[in-house]
N, C-alpha and C positions, 0 to 999 in steps of 0.2 A: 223220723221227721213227721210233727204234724201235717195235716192237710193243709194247703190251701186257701185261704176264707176266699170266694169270690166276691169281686168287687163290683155292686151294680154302677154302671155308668150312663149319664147323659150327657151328649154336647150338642152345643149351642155356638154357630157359627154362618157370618151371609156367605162367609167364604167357600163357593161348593168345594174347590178342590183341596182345598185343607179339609172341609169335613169328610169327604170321601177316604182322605187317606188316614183319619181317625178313624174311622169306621173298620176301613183294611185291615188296619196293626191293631185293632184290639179282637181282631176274628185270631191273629197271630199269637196273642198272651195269656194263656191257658185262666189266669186267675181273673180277668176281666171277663164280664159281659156288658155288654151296650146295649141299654134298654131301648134308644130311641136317639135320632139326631135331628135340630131343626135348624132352620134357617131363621125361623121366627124369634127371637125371643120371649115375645108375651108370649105363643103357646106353649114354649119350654114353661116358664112360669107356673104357668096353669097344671101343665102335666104336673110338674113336679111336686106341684103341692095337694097334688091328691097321689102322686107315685113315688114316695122318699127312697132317696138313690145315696150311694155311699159318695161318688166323685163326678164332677162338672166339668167337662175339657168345655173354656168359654172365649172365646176372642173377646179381647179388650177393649177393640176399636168397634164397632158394628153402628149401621146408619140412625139405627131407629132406637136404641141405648146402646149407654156403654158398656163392658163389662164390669166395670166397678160397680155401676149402677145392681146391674144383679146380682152382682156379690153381695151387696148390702142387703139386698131380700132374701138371700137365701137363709135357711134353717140354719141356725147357729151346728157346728159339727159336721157339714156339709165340707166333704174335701174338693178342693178348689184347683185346678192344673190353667191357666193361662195359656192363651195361644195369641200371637204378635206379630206383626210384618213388621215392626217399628221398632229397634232396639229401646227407642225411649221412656217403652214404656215399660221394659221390664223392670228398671228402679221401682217406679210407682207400683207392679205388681207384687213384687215383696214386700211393701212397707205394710200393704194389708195382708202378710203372711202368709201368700198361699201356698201350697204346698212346691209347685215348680211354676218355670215358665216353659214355652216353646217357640222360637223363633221362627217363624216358617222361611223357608222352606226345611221343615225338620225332619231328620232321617228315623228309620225303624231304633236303630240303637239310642239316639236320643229321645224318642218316644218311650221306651221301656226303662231308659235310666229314672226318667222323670213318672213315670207310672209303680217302679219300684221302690220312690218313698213314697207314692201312695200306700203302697203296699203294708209298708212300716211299719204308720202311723195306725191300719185296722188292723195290724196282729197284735197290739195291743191295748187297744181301743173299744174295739167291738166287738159285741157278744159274738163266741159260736155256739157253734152245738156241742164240743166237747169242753168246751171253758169258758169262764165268767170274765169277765175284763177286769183291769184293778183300775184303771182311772178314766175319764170322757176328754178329750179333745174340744174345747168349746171355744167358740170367735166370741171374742168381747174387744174392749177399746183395744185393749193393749196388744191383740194380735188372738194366736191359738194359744189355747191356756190347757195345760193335762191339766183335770181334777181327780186326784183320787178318789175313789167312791169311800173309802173307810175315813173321809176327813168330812163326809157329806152329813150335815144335822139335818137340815130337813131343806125343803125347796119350796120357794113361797112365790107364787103368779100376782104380778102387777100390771094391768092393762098389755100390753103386748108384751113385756117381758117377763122373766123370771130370776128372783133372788135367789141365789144357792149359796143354803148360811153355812161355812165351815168350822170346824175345830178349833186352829190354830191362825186363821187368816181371816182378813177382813170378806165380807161376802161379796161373792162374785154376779155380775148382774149382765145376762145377756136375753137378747131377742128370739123370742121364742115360746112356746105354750107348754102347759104340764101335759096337754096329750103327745106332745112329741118328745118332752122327755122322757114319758115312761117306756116310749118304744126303743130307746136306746139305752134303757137301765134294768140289771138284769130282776125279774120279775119277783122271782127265789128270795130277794133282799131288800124290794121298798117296794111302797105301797100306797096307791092315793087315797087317804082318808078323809078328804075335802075337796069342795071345787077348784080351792087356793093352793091347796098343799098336799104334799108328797115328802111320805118317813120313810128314814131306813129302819128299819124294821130293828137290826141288832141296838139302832139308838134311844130305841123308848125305854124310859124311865118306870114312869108306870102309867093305868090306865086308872080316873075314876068318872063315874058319872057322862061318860061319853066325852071328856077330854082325855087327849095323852099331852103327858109331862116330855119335852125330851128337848136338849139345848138348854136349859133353863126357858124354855116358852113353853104357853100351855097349848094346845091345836085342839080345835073339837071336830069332833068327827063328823058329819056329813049325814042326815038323813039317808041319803044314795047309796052312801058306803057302810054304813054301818053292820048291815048284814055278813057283808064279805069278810068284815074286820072283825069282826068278834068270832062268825064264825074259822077263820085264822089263828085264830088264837084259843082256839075251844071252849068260846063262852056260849 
């Protein structure tokens, strides 16, 4: 059996004793670490977007935002667990697809059933050390979307978002920047050739004059990047 992937964690809760008992039961689940727990959620925020973490235990109710509200900031791919003293709000927490919810007061078994489709979703999601991932997990309108990486043409940055134009499917457009997609795309296989855009590498057509062909679009390469890309390519 393979390893493991460990999952980094943060939660974000005003609730002390619900966060305490997150804290507990993930010292309990060998595949979990917990990076850090607040009370705050702007400092969650802030950490977070300089500490990218795989999964967010978040209350949904909290004084000062909601959880929805941070869910919507969060990095697109960012796994999502809900915590709730309110049954009502568990509808509303799946229609923005997250991964579980937790009713508190919830037990150790419920905490791990709900942390074990965490789990799932990064064995084959997210890169390890001994295997490449076949497809991303990524929040757009419609919920959590798998992309396969072999349907990916290239990825094109529009002001806070990014376009991911595919093969066979109209292109996918979520919140998010090209430096945090490259951290979740395995290195071996795309490449940023521009400040805008990022190729798969197996999809370039060809290269002339500092454009690549690939998609039927033409991408120019990047003063920045050009070094890195040619010499990749043993020009």
């Amino acid at each position: 059996m393979s390893e493991i992937p460990m999952i980094r964690a943060v939660a974000i809760d005003d609730d002390a004793p619900a966060l305490r008992a997150i804290t507990r039961f993930c010292t309990e689940v060998p595949y979990l670490r917990l990076e850090r727990a607040f009370q705050k959620p702007a400092e969650a925020l802030k950490w977070i977007g300089e500490h990218p973490v795989d999964l967010v235990f978040m209350d949904m109710h909290m004084p000062s935002r909601t959880g929805i509200d941070l869910y919507k900031a969060l990095s697109p791919g960012t796994l999502v667990i809900f915590t709730t003293t309110y049954s009502d709000y568990v509808v509303e927490g799946f229609s923005f697809s997250a991964v579980d919810y937790l009713q508190k007061p919830f037990t150790f078994d419920r905490f791990v059933q709900a942390t074990a489709k965490a789990r799932e979703y990064m064995a084959v999601c997210v890169p390890r050390e001994d295997a490449t991932p076949e497809a991303l997990v990524l929040r757009a309108d419609s919920g959590q979307v798998p992309v396969p990486l072999s349907e990916i043409l290239f990825i094109e940055e529009s002001d806070d978002y990014v376009r991911i134009h595919l093969s066979a499917k109209k292109p996918l457009v979520v919140r998010a920047t090209l430096k945090r997609m490259m951290s979740r795309l395995p290195p071996q296989g795309f490449l940023r050739v521009h400040r805008s855009f990022i190729v798969p590498l197996a999809r370039i057509e060809k290269v002339r004059d500092n454009v690549i062909s690939v998609g039927g679009r033409e991408i120019p390469v990047g003063a920045p990047y050009e070094r890195a890309f040619f010499e990749h390519f043993g020009h």
